[in-house]
PAPALUM-76883 format. One line per 2 residues: number of its first residue (from 1); their letters; for each residue x, y, z of C-alpha. Coordinates in pm, 1 decimal. Layout:
% PAPALUM-76883
NUM> a> X,Y,Z  ... $
% end
This chain:
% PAPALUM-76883
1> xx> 5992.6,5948.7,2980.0  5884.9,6128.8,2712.1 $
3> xx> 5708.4,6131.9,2395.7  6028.6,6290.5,2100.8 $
5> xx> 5938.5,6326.8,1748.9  6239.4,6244.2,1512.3 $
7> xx> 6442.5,6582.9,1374.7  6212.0,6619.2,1034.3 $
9> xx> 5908.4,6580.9,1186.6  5896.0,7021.9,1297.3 $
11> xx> 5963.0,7056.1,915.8  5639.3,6944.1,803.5 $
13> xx> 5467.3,7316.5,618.4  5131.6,7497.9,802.1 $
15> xx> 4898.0,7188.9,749.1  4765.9,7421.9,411.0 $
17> xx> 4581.9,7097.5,263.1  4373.8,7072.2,606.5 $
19> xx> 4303.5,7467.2,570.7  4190.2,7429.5,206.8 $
21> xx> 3947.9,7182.7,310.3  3839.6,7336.4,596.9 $
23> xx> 3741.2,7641.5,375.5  3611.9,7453.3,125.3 $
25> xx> 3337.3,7325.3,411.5  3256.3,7660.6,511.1 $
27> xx> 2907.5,7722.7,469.8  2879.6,8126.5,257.2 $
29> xx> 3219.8,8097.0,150.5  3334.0,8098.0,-227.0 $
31> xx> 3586.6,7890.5,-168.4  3862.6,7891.1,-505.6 $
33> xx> 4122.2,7710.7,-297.5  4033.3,7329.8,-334.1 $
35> xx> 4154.9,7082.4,-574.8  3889.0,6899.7,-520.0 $
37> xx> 3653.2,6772.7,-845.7  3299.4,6863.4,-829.7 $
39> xx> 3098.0,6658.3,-629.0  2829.1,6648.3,-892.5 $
41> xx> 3048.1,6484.2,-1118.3  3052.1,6168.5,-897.5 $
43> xx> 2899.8,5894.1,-1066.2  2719.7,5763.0,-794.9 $
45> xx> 2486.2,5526.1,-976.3  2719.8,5386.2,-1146.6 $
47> xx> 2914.8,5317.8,-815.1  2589.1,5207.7,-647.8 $
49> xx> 2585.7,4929.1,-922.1  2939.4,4813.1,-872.1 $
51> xx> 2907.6,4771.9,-523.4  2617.8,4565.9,-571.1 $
53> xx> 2828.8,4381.4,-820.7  3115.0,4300.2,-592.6 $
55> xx> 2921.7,4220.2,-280.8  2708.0,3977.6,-436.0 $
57> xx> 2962.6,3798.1,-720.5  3270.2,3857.6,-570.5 $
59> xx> 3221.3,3943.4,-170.8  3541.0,3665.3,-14.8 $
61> xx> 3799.9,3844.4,-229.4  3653.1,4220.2,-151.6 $
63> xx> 3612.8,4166.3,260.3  3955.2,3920.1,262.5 $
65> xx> 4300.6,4079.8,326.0  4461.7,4117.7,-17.8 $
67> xx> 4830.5,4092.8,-214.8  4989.7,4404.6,-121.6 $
69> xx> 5049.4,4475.3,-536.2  4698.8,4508.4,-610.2 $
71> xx> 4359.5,4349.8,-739.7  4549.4,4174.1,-1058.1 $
73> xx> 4254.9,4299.6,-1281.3  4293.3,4670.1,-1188.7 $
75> xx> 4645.8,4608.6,-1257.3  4605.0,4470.8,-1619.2 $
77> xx> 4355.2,4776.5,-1667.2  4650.5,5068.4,-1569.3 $
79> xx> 4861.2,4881.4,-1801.0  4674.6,4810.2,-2078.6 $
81> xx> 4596.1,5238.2,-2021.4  4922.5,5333.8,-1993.3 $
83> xx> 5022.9,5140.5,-2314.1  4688.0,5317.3,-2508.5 $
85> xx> 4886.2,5649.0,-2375.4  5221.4,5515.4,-2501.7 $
87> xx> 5388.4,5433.7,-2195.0  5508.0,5039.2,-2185.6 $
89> xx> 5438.4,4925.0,-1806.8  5327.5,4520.8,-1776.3 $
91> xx> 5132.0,4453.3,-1480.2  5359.0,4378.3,-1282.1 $
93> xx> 5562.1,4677.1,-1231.7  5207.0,4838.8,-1187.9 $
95> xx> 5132.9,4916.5,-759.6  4807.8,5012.1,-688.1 $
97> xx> 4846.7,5254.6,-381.5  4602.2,5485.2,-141.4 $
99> xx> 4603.8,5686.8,-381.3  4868.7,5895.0,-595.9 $
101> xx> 4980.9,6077.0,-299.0  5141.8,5742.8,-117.5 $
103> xx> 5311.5,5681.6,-473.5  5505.8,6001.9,-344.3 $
105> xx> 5494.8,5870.9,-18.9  5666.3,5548.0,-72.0 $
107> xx> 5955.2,5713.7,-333.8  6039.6,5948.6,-39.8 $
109> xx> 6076.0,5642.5,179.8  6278.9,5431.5,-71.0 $
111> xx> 6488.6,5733.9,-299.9  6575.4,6024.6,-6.5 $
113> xx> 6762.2,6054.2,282.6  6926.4,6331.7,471.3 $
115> xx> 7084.7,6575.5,246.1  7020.9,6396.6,-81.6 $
117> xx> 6869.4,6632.8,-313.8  6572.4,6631.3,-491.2 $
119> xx> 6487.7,6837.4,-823.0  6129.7,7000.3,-851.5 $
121> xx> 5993.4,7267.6,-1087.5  5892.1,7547.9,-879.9 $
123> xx> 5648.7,7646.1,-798.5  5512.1,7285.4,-760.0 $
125> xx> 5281.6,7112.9,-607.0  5265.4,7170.0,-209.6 $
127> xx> 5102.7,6825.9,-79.4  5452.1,6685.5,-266.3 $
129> xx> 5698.5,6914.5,-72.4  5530.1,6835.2,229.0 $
131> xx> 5540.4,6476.0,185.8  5922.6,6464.6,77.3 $
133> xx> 6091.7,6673.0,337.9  6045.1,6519.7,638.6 $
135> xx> 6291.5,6252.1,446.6  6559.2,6571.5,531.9 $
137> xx> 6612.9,6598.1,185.2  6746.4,6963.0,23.8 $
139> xx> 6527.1,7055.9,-299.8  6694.7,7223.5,-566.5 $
141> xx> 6530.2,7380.3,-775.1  6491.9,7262.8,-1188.9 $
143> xx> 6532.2,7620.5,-1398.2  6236.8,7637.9,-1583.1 $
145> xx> 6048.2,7909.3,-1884.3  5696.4,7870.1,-1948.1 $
147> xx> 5760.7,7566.6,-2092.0  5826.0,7374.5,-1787.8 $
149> xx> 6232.7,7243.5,-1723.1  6478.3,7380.4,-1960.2 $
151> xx> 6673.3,7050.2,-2084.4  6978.9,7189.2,-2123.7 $
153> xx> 6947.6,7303.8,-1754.1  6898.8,6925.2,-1605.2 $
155> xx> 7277.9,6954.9,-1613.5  7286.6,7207.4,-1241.9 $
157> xx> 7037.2,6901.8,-1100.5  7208.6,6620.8,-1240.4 $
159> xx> 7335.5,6466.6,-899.9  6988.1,6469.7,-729.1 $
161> xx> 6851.8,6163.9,-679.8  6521.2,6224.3,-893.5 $
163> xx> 6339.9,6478.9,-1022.7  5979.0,6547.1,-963.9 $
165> xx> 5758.9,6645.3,-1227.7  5389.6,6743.0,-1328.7 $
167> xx> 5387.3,6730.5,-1721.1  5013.0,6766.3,-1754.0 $
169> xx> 4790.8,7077.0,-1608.5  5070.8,7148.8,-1333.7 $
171> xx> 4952.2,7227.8,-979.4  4942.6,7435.9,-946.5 $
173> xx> 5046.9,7653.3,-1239.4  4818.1,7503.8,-1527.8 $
175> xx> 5117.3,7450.7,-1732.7  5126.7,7141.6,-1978.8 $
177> xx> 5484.5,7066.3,-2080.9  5502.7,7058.2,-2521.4 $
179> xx> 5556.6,6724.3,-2692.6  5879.1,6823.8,-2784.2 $
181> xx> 6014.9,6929.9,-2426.1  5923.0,6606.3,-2301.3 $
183> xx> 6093.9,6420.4,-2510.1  6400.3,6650.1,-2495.5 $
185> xx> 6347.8,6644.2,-2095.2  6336.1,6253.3,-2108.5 $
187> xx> 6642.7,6199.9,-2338.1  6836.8,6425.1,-2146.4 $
189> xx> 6763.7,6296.7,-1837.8  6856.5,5972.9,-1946.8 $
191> xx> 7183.2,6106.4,-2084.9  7277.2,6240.6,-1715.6 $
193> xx> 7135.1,5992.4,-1488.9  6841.4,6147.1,-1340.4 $
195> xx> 6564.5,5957.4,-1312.9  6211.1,6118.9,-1323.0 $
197> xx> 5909.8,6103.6,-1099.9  5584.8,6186.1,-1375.8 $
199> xx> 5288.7,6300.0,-1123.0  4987.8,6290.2,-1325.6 $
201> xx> 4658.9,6252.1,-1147.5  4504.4,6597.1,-1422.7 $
203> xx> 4572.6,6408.8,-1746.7  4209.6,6325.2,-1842.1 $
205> xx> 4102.3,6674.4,-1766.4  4141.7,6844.0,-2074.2 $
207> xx> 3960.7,7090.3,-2261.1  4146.5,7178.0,-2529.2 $
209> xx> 4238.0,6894.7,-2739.9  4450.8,6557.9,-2577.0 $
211> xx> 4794.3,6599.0,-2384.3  5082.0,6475.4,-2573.5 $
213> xx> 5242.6,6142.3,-2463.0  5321.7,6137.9,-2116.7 $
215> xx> 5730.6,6133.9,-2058.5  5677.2,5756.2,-1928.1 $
217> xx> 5653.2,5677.9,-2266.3  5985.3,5797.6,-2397.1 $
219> xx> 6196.4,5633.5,-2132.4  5952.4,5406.6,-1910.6 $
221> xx> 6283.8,5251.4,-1720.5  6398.7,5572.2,-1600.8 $
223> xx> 6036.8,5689.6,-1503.7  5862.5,5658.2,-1189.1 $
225> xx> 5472.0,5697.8,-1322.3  5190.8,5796.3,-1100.4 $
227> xx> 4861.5,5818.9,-1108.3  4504.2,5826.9,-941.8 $
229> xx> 4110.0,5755.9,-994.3  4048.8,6042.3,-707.8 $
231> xx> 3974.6,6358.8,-1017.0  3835.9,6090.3,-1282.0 $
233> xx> 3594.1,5921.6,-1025.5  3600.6,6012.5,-661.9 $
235> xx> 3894.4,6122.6,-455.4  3686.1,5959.0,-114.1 $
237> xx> 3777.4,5599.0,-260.1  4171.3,5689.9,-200.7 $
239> xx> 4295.8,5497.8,-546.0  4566.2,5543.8,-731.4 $
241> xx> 4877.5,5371.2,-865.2  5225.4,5399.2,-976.1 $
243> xx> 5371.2,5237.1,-1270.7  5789.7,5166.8,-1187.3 $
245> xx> 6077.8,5039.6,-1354.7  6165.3,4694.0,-1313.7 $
247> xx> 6474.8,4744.3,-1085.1  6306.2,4917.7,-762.2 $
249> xx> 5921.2,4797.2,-809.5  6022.3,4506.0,-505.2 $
251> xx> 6182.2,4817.0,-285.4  5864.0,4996.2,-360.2 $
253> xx> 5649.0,4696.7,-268.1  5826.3,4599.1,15.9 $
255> xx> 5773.2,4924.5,189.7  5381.4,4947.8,70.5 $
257> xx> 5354.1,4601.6,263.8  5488.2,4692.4,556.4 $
259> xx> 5319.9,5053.8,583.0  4942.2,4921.8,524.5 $
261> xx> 4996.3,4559.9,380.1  4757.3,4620.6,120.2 $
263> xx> 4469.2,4886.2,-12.0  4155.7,4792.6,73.1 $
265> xx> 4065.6,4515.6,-205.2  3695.5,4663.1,-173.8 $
267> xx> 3738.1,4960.9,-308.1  3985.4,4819.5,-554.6 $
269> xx> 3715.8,4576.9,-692.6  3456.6,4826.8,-684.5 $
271> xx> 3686.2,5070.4,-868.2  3734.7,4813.6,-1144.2 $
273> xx> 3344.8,4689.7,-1179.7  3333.3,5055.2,-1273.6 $
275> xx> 3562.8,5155.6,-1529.7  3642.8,4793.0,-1654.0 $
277> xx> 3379.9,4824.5,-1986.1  3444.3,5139.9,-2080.9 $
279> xx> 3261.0,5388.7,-1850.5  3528.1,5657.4,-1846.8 $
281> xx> 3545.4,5735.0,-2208.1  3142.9,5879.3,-2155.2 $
283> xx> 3188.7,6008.9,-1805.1  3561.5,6208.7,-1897.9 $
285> xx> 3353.5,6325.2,-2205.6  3054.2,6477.3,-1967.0 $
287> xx> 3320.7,6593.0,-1704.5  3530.1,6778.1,-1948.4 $
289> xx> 3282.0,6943.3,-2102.3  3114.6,7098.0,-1782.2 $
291> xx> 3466.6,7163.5,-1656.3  3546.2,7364.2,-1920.0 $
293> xx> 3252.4,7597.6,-1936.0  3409.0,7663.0,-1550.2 $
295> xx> 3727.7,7777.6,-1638.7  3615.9,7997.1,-1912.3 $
297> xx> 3379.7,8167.2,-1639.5  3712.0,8179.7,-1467.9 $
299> xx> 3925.1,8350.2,-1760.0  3654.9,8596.8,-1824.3 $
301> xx> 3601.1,8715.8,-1439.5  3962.6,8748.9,-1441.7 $
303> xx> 3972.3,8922.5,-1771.0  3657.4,9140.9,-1650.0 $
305> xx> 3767.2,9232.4,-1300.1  4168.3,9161.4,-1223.6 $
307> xx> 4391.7,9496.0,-1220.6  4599.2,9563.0,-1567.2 $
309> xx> 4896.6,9476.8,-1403.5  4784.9,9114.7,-1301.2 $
311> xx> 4900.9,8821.9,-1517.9  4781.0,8430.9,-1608.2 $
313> xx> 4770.0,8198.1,-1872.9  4450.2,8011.5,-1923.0 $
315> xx> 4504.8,7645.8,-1854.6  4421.5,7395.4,-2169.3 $
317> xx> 4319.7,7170.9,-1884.4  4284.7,7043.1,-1486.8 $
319> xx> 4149.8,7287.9,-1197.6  4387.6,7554.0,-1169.3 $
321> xx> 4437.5,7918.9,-1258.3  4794.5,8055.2,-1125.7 $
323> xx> 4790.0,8434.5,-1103.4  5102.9,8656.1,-1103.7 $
325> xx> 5034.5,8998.9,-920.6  5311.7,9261.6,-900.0 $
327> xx> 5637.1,9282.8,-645.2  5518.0,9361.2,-305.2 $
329> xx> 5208.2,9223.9,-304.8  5187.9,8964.4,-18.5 $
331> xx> 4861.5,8726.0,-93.8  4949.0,8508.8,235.7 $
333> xx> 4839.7,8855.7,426.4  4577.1,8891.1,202.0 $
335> xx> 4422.2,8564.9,282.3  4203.8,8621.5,628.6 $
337> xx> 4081.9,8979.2,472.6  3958.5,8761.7,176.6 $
339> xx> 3783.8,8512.0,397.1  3624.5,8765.2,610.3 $
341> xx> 3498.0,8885.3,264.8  3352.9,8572.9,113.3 $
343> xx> 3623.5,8430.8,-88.8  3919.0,8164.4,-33.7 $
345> xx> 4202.1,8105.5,-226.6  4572.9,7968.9,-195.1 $
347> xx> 4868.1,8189.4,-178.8  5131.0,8085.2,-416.6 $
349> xx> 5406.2,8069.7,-126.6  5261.6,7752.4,-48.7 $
351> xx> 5377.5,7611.4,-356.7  5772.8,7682.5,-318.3 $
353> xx> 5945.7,7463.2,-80.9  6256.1,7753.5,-13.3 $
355> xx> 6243.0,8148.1,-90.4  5898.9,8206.3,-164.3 $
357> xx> 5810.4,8479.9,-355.1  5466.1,8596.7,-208.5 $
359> xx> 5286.9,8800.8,-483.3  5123.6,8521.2,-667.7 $
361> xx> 4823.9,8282.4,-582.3  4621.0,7968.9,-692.3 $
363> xx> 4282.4,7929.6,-809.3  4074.7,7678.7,-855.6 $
365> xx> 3740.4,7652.0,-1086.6  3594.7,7311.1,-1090.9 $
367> xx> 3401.5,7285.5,-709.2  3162.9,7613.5,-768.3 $
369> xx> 2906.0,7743.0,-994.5  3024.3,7993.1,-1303.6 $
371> xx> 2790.8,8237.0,-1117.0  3008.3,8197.9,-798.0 $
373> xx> 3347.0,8241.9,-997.8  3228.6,8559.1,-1079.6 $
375> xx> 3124.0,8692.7,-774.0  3439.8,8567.3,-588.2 $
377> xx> 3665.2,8727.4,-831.1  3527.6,9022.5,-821.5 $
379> xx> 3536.0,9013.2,-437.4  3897.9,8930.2,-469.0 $
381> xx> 4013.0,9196.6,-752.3  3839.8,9473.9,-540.0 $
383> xx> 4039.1,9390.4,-229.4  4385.4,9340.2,-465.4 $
385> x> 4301.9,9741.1,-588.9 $
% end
């Protein structure tokens, strides 16, 4: 007898989140590969409080087993959010998950198969492809301009079985899809039967004036919604949530019972005590502001040091910088020479889930000092000439 792992289980990528982390740990390096938030924009007191809170006013509901939906007031909160952003989700069609990654988790489970397909913008974001393929899905890919998906192009995708988006400060690509695309995305959608899967744990992190209205809010009942706590508070408490349409939220909770039965109700509670006054609109407001003094230490190393023939647009928001470099340039080879140098980063193949083109890579700003930016730019432009 023997141990025989089902047929999608060799598709799974090169474990690239577990490298990214792993570099991000190692002491010396400047690592620009995470996506992680900085750690000093935890707010740990503020935590400390809550947890004091819960354990000593509520302790039987936060150490008891749980409904697998959620802690009911966390749930009223994402609503009542999502409706100040324009989307229309009640609390219950509101799931509150381990975080937004089992949101894409659990539509994989429900929405894919073998050889149904799947329409993502490419590049797009690699924790995603990983997570959907070992369903044995095929991806097709949505055309897209610098705008994000071309409406009038939803028509080549328009028998996949979703379509997977990130509207806001794309990972990894920066990108943050106009007003008017997403509604003409949304309504055309509609028009051909594709239903939509809006990722959007960056939303908050902007810099540059507020995100338009997320597509959820044109077309809520043809729009899977998720999003996460892990970039607005901490990403070691593992919550997030997905708002659903009325007609699959009992598939969707039917398979979150039986993978985990429930997330853990003490981190829900203590997730709540904390942002249930108010505490985000103060914290965003002190996290935005030293984010963005990152990513313009970002756009000017890159402007100071980066060959002519290097290309980016500087993100109005999230963690990310995506870099274009010229035909025949492969940054996956590039990678350990960088390393061995000082400085990490992610090559843009990792982002594609078929054909990768190799001459682009991802950056990220937010985990290291403006000082370190521009020393591991500089590092990295030298070995690109």
């Amino acid at each position: 007898m023997s141990w025989t792992p089902n047929a999608h289980a060799g598709l799974m990528e090169q474990a690239m989140t577990r490298k990214i982390l792993k570099m991000a740990a190692t002491p010396g390096l400047i690592s620009l590969a995470g996506g992680m938030p900085a750690p000093e924009s935890f707010p740990v007191d503020e935590i400390k409080a809550a947890v004091d809170r819960v354990l000593t006013d509520h302790s039987a509901t936060a150490l008891q087993y749980g409904v697998s939906d959620g802690y009911q007031p966390l749930r009223e909160w994402v609503s009542a959010d999502l409706a100040a952003k324009g989307a229309d989700y009640p609390p219950d069609q509101i799931l509150i998950t381990n975080g937004s990654q089992q949101a894409i988790s659990l539509a994989s489970g429900i929405l894919l198969e073998d050889g149904a397909k799947l329409a993502i913008e490419t590049p797009t974001y690699l924790a995603a492809i990983s997570t959907f393929r070992p369903s044995g899905c095929t991806f097709v890919d949505m055309p897209c301009d610098e705008d994000g998906p071309i409406p009038a192009e939803l028509r080549r995708v328009r028998d996949a079985r979703f379509a997977y988006i990130i509207p806001t400060f794309q990972n990894p690509a920066g990108r943050m899809i106009s007003a008017q695309r997403r509604q003409a995305i949304s309504e055309t959608a509609h028009e051909l039967g594709l239903p939509l899967f809006e990722d959007n744990p960056y939303g908050e992190l902007y810099y540059d004036g507020e995100p338009p209205a997320p597509l959820a809010s044109f077309d809520p009942e043809n729009t899977i919604y998720g999003g996460s706590f892990s970039k607005v508070l901490s990403p070691g408490m593992r919550i997030g949530y997905v708002a659903l349409p009325k007609k699959i939220y009992g598939d969707f909770l039917n398979l979150k019972s039986a993978v985990d039965v429930h997330t853990a109700n003490l981190i829900q509670l203590i997730v709540y005590e904390v942002v249930k006054d108010g505490f985000l609109t103060t914290h965003l407001d002190k996290v935005r502001a030293r984010y963005k003094v990152h990513r313009d230490a970002m756009d000017a190393a890159l402007k100071k040091y980066m060959p002519a023939d290097a290309v980016w647009e500087t993100p109005a928001g999230g963690m990310f910088f995506w870099v274009t470099l010229p035909e025949g340039t492969d940054t996956g080879a590039l990678l350990d020479t960088a390393v061995k140098a000082g400085v990490a980063f992610v090559p843009g193949e990792a982002f594609y889930a078929v054909d990768p083109p190799k001459n682009s890579l991802r950056l990220s700003f937010v985990t290291v000092s403006p000082e370190q930016i521009d020393a591991g730019v500089k590092i990295l432009a030298e070995l690109l000439r």
